[in-house]
ZABA-70065 format. One record per residue (C-alpha): x, y, z; residue number from 1; residue in three letters. Coordinates in Angstrom, 2 decimals. Example, Ala and Ser with C-alpha at 12.3 -4.5 7.8 and 13.67 -1.06 7.14 Angstrom:
REC        c1        c2        c3   gukol   torba
REC     12.30     -4.50      7.80       1     ALA
REC     13.67     -1.06      7.14       2     SER
This chain:
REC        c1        c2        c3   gukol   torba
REC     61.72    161.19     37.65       1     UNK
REC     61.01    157.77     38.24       2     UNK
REC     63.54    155.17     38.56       3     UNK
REC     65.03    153.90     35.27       4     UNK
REC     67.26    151.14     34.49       5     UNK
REC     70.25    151.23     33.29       6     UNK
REC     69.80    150.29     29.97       7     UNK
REC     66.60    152.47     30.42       8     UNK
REC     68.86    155.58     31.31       9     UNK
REC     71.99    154.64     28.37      10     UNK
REC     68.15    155.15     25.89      11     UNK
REC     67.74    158.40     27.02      12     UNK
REC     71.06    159.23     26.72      13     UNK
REC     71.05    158.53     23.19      14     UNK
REC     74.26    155.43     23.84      15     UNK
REC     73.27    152.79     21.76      16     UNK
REC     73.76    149.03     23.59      17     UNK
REC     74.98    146.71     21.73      18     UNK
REC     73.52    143.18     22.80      19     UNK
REC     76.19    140.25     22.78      20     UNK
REC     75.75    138.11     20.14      21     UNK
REC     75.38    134.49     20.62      22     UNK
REC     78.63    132.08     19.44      23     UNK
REC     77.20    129.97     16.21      24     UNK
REC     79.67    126.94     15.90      25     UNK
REC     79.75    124.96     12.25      26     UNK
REC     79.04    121.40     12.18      27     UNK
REC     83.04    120.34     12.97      28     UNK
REC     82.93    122.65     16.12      29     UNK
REC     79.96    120.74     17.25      30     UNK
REC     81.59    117.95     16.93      31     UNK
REC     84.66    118.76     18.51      32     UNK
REC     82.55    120.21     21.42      33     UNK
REC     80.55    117.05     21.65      34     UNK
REC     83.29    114.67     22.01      35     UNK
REC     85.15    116.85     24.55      36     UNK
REC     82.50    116.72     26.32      37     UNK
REC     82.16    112.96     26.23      38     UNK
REC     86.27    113.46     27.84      39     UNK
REC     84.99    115.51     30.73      40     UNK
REC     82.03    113.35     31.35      41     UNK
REC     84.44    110.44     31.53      42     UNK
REC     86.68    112.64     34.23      43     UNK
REC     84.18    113.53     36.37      44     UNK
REC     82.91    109.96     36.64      45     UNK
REC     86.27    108.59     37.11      46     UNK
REC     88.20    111.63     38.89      47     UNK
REC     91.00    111.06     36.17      48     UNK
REC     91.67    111.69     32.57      49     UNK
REC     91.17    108.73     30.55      50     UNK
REC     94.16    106.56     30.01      51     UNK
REC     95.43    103.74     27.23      52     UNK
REC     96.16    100.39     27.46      53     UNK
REC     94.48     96.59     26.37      54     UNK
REC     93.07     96.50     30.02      55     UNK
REC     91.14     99.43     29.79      56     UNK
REC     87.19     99.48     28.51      57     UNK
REC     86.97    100.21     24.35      58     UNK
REC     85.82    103.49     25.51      59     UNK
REC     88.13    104.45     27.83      60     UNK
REC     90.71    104.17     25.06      61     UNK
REC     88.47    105.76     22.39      62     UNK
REC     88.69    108.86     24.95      63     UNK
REC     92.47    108.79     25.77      64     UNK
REC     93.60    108.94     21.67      65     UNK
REC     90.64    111.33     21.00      66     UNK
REC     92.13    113.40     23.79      67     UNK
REC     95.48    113.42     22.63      68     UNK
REC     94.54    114.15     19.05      69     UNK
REC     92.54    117.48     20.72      70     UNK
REC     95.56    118.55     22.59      71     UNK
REC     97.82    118.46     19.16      72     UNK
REC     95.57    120.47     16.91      73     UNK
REC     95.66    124.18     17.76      74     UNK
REC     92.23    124.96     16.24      75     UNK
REC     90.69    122.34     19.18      76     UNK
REC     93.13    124.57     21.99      77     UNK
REC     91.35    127.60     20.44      78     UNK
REC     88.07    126.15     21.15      79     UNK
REC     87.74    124.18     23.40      80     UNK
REC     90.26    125.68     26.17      81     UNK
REC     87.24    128.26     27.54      82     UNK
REC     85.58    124.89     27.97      83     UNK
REC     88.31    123.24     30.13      84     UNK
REC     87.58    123.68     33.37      85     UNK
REC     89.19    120.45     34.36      86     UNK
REC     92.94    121.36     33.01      87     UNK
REC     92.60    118.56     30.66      88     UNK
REC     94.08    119.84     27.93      89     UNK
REC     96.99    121.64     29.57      90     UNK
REC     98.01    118.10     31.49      91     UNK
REC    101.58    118.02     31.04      92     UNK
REC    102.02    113.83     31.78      93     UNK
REC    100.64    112.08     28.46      94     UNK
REC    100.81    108.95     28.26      95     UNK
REC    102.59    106.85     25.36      96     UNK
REC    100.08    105.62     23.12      97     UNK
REC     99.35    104.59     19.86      98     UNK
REC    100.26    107.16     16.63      99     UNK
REC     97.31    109.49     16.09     100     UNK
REC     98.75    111.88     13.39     101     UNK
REC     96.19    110.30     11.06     102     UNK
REC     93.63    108.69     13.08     103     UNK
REC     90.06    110.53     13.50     104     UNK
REC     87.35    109.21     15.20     105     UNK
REC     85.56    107.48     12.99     106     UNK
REC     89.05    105.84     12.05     107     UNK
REC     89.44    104.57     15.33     108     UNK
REC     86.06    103.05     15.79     109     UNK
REC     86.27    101.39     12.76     110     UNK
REC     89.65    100.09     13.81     111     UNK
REC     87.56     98.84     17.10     112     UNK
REC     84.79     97.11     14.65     113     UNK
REC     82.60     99.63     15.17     114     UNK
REC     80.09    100.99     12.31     115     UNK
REC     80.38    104.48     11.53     116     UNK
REC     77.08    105.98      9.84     117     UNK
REC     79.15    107.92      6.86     118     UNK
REC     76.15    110.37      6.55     119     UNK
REC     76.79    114.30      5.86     120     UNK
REC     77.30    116.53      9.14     121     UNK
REC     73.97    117.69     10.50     122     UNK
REC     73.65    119.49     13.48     123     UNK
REC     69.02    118.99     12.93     124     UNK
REC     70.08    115.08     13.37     125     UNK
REC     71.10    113.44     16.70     126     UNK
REC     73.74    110.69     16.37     127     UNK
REC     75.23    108.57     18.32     128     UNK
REC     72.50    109.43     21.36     129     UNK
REC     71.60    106.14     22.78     130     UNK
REC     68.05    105.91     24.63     131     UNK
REC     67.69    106.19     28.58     132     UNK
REC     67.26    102.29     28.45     133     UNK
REC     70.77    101.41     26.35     134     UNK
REC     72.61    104.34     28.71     135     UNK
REC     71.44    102.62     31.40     136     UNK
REC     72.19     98.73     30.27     137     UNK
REC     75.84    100.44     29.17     138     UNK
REC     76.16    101.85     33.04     139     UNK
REC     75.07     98.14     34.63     140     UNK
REC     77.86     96.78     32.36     141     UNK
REC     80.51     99.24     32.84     142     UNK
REC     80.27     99.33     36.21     143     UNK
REC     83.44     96.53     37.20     144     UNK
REC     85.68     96.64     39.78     145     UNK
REC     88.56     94.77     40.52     146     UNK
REC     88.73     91.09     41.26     147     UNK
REC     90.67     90.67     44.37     148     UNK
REC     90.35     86.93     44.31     149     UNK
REC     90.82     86.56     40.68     150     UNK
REC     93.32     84.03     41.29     151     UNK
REC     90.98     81.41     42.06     152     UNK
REC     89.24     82.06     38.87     153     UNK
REC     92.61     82.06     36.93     154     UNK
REC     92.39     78.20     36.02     155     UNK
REC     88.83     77.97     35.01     156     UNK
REC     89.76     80.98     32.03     157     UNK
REC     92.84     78.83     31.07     158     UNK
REC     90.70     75.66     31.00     159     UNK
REC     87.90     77.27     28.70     160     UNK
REC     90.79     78.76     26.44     161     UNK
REC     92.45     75.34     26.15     162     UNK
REC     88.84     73.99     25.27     163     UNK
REC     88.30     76.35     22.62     164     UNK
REC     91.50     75.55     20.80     165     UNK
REC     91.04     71.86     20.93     166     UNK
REC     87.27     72.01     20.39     167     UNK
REC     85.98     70.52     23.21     168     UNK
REC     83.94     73.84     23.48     169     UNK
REC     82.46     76.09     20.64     170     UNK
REC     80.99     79.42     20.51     171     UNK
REC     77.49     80.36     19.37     172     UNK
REC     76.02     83.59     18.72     173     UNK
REC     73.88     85.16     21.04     174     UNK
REC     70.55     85.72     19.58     175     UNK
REC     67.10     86.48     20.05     176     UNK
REC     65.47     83.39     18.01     177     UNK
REC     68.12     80.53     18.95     178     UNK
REC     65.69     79.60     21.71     179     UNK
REC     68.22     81.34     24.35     180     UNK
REC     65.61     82.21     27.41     181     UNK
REC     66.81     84.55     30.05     182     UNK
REC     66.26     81.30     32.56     183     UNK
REC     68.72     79.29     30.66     184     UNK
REC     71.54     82.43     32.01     185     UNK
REC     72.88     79.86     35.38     186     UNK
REC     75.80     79.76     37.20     187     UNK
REC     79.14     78.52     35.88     188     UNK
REC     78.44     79.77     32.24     189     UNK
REC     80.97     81.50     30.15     190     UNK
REC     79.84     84.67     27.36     191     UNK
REC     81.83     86.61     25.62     192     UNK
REC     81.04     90.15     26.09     193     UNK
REC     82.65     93.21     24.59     194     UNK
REC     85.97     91.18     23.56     195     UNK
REC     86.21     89.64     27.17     196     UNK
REC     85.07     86.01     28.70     197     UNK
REC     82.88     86.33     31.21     198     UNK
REC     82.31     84.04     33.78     199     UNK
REC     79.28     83.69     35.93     200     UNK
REC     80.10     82.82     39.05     201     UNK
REC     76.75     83.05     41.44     202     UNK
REC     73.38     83.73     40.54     203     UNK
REC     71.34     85.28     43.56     204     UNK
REC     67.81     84.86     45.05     205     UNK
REC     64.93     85.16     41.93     206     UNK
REC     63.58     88.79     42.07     207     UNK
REC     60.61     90.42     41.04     208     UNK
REC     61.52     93.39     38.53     209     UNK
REC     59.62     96.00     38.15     210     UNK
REC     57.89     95.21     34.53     211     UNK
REC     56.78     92.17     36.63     212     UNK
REC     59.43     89.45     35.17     213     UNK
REC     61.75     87.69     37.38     214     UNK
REC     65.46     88.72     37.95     215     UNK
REC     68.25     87.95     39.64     216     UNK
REC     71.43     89.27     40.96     217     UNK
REC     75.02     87.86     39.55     218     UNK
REC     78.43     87.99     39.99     219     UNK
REC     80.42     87.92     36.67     220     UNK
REC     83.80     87.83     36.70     221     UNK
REC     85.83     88.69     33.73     222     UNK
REC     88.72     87.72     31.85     223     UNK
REC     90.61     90.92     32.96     224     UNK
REC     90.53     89.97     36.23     225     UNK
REC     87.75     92.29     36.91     226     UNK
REC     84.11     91.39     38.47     227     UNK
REC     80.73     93.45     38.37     228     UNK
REC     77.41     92.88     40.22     229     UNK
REC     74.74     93.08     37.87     230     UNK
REC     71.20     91.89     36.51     231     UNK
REC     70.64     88.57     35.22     232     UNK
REC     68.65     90.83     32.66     233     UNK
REC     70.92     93.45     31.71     234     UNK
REC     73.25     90.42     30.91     235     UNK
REC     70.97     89.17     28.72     236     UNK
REC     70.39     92.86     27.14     237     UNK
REC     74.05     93.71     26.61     238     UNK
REC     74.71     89.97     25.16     239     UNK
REC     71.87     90.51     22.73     240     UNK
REC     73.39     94.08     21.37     241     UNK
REC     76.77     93.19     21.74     242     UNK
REC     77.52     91.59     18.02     243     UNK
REC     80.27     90.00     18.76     244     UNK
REC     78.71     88.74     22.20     245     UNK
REC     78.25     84.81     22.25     246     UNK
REC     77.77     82.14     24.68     247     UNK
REC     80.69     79.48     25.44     248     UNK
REC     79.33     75.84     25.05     249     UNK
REC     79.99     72.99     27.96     250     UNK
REC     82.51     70.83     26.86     251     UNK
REC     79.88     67.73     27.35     252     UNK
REC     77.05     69.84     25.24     253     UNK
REC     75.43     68.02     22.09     254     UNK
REC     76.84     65.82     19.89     255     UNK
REC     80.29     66.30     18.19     256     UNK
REC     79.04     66.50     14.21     257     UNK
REC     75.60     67.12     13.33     258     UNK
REC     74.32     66.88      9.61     259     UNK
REC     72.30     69.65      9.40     260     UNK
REC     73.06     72.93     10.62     261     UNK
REC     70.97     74.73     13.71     262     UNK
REC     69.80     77.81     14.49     263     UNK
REC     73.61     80.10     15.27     264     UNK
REC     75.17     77.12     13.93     265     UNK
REC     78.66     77.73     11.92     266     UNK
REC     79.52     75.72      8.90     267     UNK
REC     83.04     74.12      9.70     268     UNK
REC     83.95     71.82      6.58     269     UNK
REC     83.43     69.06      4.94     270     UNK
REC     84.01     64.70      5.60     271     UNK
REC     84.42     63.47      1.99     272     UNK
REC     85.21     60.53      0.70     273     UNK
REC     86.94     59.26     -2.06     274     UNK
REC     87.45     56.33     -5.05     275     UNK
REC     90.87     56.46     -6.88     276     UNK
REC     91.40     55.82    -10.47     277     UNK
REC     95.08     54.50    -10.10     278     UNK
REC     95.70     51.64    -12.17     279     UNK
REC     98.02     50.23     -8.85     280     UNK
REC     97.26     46.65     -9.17     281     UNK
REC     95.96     46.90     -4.89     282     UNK
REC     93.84     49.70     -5.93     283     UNK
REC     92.33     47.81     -9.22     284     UNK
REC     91.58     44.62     -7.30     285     UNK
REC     89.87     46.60     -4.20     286     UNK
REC     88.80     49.70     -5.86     287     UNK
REC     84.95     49.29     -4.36     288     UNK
REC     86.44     49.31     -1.03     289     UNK
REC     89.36     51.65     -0.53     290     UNK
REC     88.22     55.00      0.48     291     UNK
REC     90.39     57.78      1.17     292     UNK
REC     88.54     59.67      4.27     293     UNK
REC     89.43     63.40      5.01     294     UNK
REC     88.02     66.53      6.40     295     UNK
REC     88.17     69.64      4.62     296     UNK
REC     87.52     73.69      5.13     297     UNK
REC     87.31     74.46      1.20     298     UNK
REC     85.61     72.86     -1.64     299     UNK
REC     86.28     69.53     -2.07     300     UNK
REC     86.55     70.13     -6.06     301     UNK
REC     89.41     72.58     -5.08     302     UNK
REC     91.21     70.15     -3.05     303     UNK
REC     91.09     67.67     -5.58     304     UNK
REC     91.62     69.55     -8.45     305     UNK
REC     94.89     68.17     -8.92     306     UNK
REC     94.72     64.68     -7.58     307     UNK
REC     96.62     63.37    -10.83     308     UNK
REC    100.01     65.40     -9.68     309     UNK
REC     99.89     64.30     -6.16     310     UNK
REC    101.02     61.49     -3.86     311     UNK
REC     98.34     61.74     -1.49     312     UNK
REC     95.91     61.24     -3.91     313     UNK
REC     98.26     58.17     -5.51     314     UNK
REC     99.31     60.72     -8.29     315     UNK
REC     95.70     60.07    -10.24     316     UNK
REC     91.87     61.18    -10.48     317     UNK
REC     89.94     60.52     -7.83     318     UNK
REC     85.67     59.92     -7.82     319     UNK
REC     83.70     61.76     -4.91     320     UNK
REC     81.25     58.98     -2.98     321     UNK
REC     80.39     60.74     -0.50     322     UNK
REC     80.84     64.12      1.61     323     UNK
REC     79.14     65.47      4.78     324     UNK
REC     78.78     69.03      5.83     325     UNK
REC     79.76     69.59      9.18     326     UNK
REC     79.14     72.14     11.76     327     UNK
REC     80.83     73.24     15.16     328     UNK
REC     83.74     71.18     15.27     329     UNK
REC     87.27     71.20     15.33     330     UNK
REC     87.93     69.64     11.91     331     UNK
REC     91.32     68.63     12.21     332     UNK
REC     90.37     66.50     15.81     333     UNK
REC     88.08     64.96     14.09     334     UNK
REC     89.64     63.61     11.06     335     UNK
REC     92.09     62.12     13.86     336     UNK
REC     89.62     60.42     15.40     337     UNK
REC     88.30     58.58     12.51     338     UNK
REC     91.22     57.88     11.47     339     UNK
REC     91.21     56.20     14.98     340     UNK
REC     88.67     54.38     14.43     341     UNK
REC     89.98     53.04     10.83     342     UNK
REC     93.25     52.15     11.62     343     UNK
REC     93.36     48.84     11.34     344     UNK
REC     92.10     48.64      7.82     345     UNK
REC     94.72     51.56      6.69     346     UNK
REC     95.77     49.87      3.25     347     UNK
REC     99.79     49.65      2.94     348     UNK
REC    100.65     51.09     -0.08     349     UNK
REC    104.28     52.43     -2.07     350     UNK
REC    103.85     54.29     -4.74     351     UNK
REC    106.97     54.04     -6.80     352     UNK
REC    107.47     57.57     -9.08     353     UNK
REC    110.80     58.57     -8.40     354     UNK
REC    111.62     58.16     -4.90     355     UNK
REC    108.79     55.66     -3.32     356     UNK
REC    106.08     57.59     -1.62     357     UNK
REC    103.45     55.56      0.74     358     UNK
REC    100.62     57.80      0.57     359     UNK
REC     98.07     57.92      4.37     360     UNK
REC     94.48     58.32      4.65     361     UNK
REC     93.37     55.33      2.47     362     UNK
REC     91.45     52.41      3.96     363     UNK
REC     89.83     49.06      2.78     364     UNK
REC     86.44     49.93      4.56     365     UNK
REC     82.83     49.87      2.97     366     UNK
REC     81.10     52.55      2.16     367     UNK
REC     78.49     51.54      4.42     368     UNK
REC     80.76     51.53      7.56     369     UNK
REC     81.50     54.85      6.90     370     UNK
REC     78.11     55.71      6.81     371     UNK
REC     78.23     54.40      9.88     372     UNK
REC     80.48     55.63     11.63     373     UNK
REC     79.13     59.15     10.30     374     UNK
REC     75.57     58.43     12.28     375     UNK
REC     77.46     57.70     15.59     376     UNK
REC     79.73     60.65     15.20     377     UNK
REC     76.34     62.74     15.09     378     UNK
REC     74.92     60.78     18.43     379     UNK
REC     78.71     60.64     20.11     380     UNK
REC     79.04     57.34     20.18     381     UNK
REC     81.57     57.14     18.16     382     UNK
REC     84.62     57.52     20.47     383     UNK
REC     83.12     54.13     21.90     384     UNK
REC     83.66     52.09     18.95     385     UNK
REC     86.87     51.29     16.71     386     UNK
REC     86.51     49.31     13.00     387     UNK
REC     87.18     45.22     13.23     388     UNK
REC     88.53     44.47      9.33     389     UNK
REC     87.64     40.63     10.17     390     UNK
REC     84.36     41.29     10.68     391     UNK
REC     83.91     44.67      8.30     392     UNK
REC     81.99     46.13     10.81     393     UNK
REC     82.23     48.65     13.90     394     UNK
REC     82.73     46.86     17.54     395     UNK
REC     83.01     48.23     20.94     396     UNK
REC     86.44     49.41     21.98     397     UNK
REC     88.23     52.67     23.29     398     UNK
REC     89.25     55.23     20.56     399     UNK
REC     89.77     57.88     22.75     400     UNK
REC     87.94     61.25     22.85     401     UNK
REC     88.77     64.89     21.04     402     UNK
REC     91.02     66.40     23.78     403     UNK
């Protein structure tokens, strides 16, 4: 008889074999599967389950909460524990962390500003997949280490924070058409990428890459206190898809008001300027040359909407001569420094209604000096020149910069 198998043999027999059939998993166990799997991936790269905290990457904490949120639901145990070779669901330490009860994945990313696609589940489509190209920009990014001499870099972070809250620096977005060349990437910069400054601290020798461009070699340091070596290119790359990433002006860069906005420019507010009806005997005599000069965020028809009830506006109506849109500056700095540059041709007023009020921001200036002084505060020149009421016109003398 010649040699059968065994399956072969159980035929002959007359036992039936019953083949295994294979596990089918709905669109939810797919999920559930996939993001595990996203959890182990993260272990085996790290050697540790993923943890919380601020300090940690955005994905690192996406991992820990959807981690936690596995180990509470018993229908994720059920399924995914003949998965978890690593113990991961069985660890015993969990660490404190935000309240999950009600958070799902697509919750959380949308609490982290990113855009969930709110499609139906379909197992035929591929989501979230990135290409070979943005997994590998993503590794070149991710891959940061510890700063041991972060200390040194300390005072340059505070310095570019104080900047950005007095305005001596701006932010920009980082985009393709804003005339941004990969060259223009040089050392001492500051970025924002993924919700952290990043600092550029040396640029290496020019390379040749291997789609024939040249490339270089940096050291970024970040915020965190944590440093990576990577491409000047995949810089560039992760700035570009990041949309929050932007680039940190110099505090000396272009001028401080510009009339017309640029390319990534941000509207600030508005310079107006203003007549006043009052019937104040000052105000009647002068009314072609006292202005009242502010900056504002809003309209300027909403911030003088009612000018009749209040002192600042010398409790009546007001006439708009002129207004100028501003972009990238502190506004409040600003309207200090002009009225810097005014202050010797403030107009001393008291307005008697009630208690006496004497009302600011009013000066006995022409309209043409303001004009300007506008022109020089788009070529920064202005913090070189203060207003001479003898002579009604600007002259040379200290006003002080935007600090």
């Amino acid at each position: 008889m010649a040699d059968l198998s065994d399956d072969e043999l159980l035929a002959e027999l007359g036992v039936a074999i019953e083949q295994p059939k294979a596990r089918t998993y709905t669109p939810r166990e797919e999920r559930i599967i996939a993001g595990f799997e996203d959890v182990v991936r993260f272990h085996d790269e790290h050697g540790r389950a993923p943890q919380h905290g601020e300090d940690r990457d955005i994905f690192e904490r996406l991992y820990a909460v959807r981690l936690d949120r596995l180990r509470e639901l018993d229908e994720c145990l059920v399924l995914l524990t003949p998965l978890d070779t690593k113990g991961l669901l069985s660890t015993a330490e969990v660490e404190a962390a935000m309240p999950v009860e009600n958070i799902d994945d697509d919750a959380l990313l949308a609490e982290l500003g990113i855009a969930v696609d709110p499609a139906a589940d379909d197992i035929r489509v591929l989501r979230h997949v990135p290409s070979a190209d943005e997994r590998r920009a993503a590794e070149e990014i991710a891959n940061r280490e510890k700063c041991e001499n972060f200390a040194a870099f300390k005072p340059l972070f505070e310095q570019v924070e104080r900047d950005l809250e007095t305005g001596a620096r701006v932010t920009r977005p980082f985009v393709k058409d804003a005339g941004f060349l990969k060259a223009d990437i040089t050392n001492g910069q500051f970025f924002i990428l993924g919700g952290q400054v990043a600092y550029v601290a040396e640029v290496g020798d020019p390379i040749r890459a291997p789609n024939g461009e040249t490339d270089a070699r940096l050291k970024v340091v970040y915020s965190n206190a944590t440093e990576s070596n990577l491409l000047l290119r995949s810089l560039q790359r992760a700035l570009y898809k990041d949309d929050a990433g932007r680039r940190i002006t110099e505090p000396e860069a272009g001028p401080l008001f510009s009339g017309t906005a640029g390319d990534g420019d941000l509207e600030s507010g508005t310079i107006y300027v203003l007549r006043s009806k009052s019937d104040h005997p000052t105000i009647a005599e002068h009314r072609d040359l006292i202005h009242k000069i502010g900056v504002t965020g809003g309209s300027i028809e909403a911030r003088i909407a009612n000018a009749a009830k209040e002192a600042t506006y010398l409790f009546a109506g007001v006439d708009v001569v002129a207004s100028y849109t501003l972009f990238n500056i502190n506004r409040a700095k600003l309207e200090t420094l002009i009225h810097r540059v005014f202050a010797a041709a403030q107009v001393d007023l008291t307005i008697q209604l009630g208690s006496p009020v004497k009302p600011r921001e009013w000066f006995l200036v022409p309209l043409s000096v303001i004009n300007d002084v506008v022109d020089r505060i788009r070529d920064g020149s202005i913090t070189s020149y203060i207003y001479d009421p003898q002579q009604a016109a600007l002259v040379r003398g200290r006003t002080g910069h935007i600090q």
